[in-house]
N, C-alpha and C positions, 0 to 999 in steps of 0.2 A: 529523381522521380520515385515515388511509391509506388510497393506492387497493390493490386488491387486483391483483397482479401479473396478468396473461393468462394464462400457465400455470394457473394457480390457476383462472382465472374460464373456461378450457378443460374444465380437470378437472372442476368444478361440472357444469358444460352436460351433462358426458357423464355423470356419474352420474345428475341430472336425468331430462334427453331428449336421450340419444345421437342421433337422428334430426336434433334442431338446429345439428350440430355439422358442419361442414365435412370433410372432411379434408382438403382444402390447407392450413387454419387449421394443425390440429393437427400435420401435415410440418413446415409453417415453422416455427411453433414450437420443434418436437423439434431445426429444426436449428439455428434462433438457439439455442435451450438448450443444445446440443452444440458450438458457437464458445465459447459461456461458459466449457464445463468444459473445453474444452482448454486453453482461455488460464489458469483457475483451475490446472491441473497443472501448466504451464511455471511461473509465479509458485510453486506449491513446490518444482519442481523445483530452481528457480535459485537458490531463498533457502534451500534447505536445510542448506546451508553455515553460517547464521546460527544455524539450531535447534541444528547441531553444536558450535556454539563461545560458546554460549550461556554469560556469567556470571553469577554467585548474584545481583545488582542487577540482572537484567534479567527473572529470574523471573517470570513474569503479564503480559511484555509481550508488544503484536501485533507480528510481525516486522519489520511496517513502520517501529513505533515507533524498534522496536532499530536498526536503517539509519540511520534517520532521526538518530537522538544518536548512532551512529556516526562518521557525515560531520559532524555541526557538531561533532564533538571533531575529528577529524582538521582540520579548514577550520579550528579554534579553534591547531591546532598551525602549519600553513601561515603563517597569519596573524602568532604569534608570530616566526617566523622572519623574515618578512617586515619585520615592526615593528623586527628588532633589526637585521638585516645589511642590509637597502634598505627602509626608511620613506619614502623620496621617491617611490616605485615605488608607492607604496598609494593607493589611491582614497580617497574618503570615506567610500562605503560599502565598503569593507573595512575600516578602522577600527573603524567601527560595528559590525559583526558583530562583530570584534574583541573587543569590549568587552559586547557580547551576550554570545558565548561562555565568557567569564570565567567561566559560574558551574560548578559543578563536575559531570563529568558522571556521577557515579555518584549523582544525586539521581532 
């Protein structure tokens, strides 16, 4: 079972019995909740570049996802470069990733 978030168990109280309800509780609150959505707009703000350039295989994904197989195609490109013109310069685990990354990224 999930807890039920503060916000949520705020709202209750006050539809309830407002009388039980603080209001510093419900300040703090409003303004942790208001740190949230600012931070939630800068995150669209900055990835909106992503929703712009968005291609037909990335359709239904979360933005993060698309980042996310973005950078291991591009590290998958790094890595080739690396393997062909300085291979002695690679670590282990860059090999590895290496060979992680082989698979194709439009899957």
């Amino acid at each position: 079972m999930t807890v039920k978030p503060y916000l949520l168990h705020l709202a209750d109280q006050l539809d309830s019995d407002p009388a039980e309800v603080f209001p510093s509780e419900i300040s703090n609150e409003l303004r942790r909740l208001y740190q949230v959505e600012l931070a939630f707009n800068e995150w669209l703000d900055k990835t909106e570049w992503v929703q712009e350039t968005c291609q037909y295989y990335e359709f239904g994904l979360h933005r993060a996802d698309v980042l996310k197989r973005r950078i291991e195609y591009l590290q998958s490109k790094i890595d080739s470069l690396m393997l062909e013109f300085c291979p002695e310069e690679m670590t282990k685990e860059q090999l590895e990733n290496w060979t992680k990354n082989q698979k194709r990224y439009f899957k």
